[in-house]
N, C-alpha and C positions, 0 to 999 in steps of 0.2 A: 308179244309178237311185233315185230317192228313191220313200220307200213309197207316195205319193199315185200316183205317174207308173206304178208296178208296178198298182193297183188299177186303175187306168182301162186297160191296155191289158189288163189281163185279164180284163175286162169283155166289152172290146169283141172281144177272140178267142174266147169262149164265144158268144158272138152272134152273129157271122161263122162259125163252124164251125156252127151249126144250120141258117144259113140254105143253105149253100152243101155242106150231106147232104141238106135237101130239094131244091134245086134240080137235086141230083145226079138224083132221082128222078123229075123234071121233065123232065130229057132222053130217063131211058130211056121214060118212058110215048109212047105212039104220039100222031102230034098231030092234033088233033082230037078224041081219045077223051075221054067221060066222067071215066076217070082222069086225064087230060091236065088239062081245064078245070077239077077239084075241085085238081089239086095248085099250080096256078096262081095260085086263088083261095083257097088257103091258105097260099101265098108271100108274098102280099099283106098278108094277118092278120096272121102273123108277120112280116113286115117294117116294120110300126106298132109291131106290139108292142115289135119289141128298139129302136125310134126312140125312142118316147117312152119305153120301161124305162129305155135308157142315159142318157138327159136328164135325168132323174129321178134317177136314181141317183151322175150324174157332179152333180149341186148341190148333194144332198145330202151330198155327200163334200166338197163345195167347203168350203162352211155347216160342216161337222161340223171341217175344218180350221182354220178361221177360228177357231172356239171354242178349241179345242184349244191355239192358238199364244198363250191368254193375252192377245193385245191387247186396249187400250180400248176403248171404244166411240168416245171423241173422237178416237184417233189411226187411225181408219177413212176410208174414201172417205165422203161425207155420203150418199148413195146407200145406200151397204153399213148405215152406221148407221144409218137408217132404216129401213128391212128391219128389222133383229133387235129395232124398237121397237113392232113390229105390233101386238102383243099390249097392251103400254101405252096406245095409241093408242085401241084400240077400249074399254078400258077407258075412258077417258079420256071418252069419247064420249058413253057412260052416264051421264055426270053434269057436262054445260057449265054448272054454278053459278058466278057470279062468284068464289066463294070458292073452288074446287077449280080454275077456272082457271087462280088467282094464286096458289096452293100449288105449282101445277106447274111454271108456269111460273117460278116463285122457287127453288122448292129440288127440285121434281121430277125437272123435266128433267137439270141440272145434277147431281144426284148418278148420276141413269141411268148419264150422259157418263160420268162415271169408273168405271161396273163394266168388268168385262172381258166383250167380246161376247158374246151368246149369240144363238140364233134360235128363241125357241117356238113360231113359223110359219113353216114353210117354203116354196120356191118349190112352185106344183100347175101342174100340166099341163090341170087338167080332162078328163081322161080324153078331147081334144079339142085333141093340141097342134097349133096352126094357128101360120103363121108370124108371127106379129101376136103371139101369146102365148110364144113363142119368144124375141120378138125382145126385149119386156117383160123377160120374167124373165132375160136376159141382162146386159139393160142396168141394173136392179135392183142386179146385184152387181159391178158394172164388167167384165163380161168383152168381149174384143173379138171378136164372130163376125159374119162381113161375107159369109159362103157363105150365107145363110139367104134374104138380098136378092137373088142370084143363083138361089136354087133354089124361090121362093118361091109357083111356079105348078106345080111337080111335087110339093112340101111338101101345098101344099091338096089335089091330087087325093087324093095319097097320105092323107090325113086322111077324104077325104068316098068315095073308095070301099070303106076299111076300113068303115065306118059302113056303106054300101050292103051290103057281105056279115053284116056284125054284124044286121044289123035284114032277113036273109033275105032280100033281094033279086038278082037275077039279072044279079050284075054279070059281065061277059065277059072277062075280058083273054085276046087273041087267040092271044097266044104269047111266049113267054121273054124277046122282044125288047123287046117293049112292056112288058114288065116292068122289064126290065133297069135302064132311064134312073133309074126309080124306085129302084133298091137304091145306086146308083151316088150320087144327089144327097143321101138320108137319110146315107148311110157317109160324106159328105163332111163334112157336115154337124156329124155327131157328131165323126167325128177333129177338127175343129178345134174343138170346144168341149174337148175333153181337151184339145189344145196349150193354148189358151188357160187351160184351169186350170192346166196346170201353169206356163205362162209365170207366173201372177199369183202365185201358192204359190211357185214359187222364187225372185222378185224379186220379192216382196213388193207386187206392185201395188195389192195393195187398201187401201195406207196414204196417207195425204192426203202433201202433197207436201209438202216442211219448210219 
């Protein structure tokens, strides 16, 4: 097991074992009760939480690999290079003088290409991961996640009724069941973005093609 593939499934077992000791205590509460409907809708909070924690946490291990392995910036997917030239870019932006333009694009760009990658900007979530922004910052660094398209109407609820308890509102979820569909599309969701990192980190996908 390579170190990457060890960090992301132990991720996702620390976050599957919290969610699934609350849910424990979901069952014994009596249903219908006060206790019942707060452990419910705090199944819920946490169940955002370890989504968008692990997405975060599995890009930025992506990102943090990607540095680490040394490669160029040109011998990247153009995509991935792009990304880790964010910072440049907005620089860049600061000052469209004809003259800074054509320094850049003469010997700017071109020396960038040969450092070895780096990322000063990373992928964000906005504290608002919707499957639209998911789908963005996947395709950003060439990963392949095609469950996001499939889950992508239990993704939004799951985004918009966390926000409904976050901002005190009297959201209901009825019972475990109606819960459930929800832990089931997020946990899919995530194991395949780890496959997919580790597919790309150990066969090298995110290198342009020779």
């Amino acid at each position: 097991m390579s170190n990457w593939d060890k960090q992301l499934e132990d991720d996702l077992d620390w976050r599957q074992a919290e969610l699934a000791s609350l849910k424990s205590q979901v069952i014994k509460a009596t249903n219908g009760s006060v206790m019942h409907q707060v452990l419910l809708r705090a199944m819920w909070a946490l169940l955002y939480a370890h989504y968008e924690g692990f997405c975060k946490f599995a890009w930025d291990l992506y990102l943090d690999e990607l540095k680490n392995s040394g490669v160029k910036r040109k011998e990247c997917k153009d995509e991935i290079a792009r990304l880790s030239l964010q910072k440049q870019f907005k620089e860049l932006k600061g000052d469209l003088s004809l003259e800074n333009l054509w320094k850049f694009t003469q010997t700017g760009l071109k020396s960038l290409l040969e450092e070895n990658i780096d990322f000063q900007i990373k992928l964000e979530t906005e504290s608002n991961l919707y499957p639209n922004i998911f789908r963005e910052n996947s395709l950003q660094v060439c990963l392949d996640c095609t469950l996001v398209e499939q889950y992508q109407i239990e993704l939004r609820t799951l985004v918009r009724r966390r926000n409904d308890i976050a901002h005190g509102q009297k959201m209901i979820i009825k019972d475990l069941k109606e819960y459930q569909k929800y832990e089931d599309a997020a946990l899919e969701v995530m194991h395949e973005l780890a496959i997919s990192i580790v597919d790309s980190l150990d066969n090298k996908l995110y290198l342009r093609s020779p």
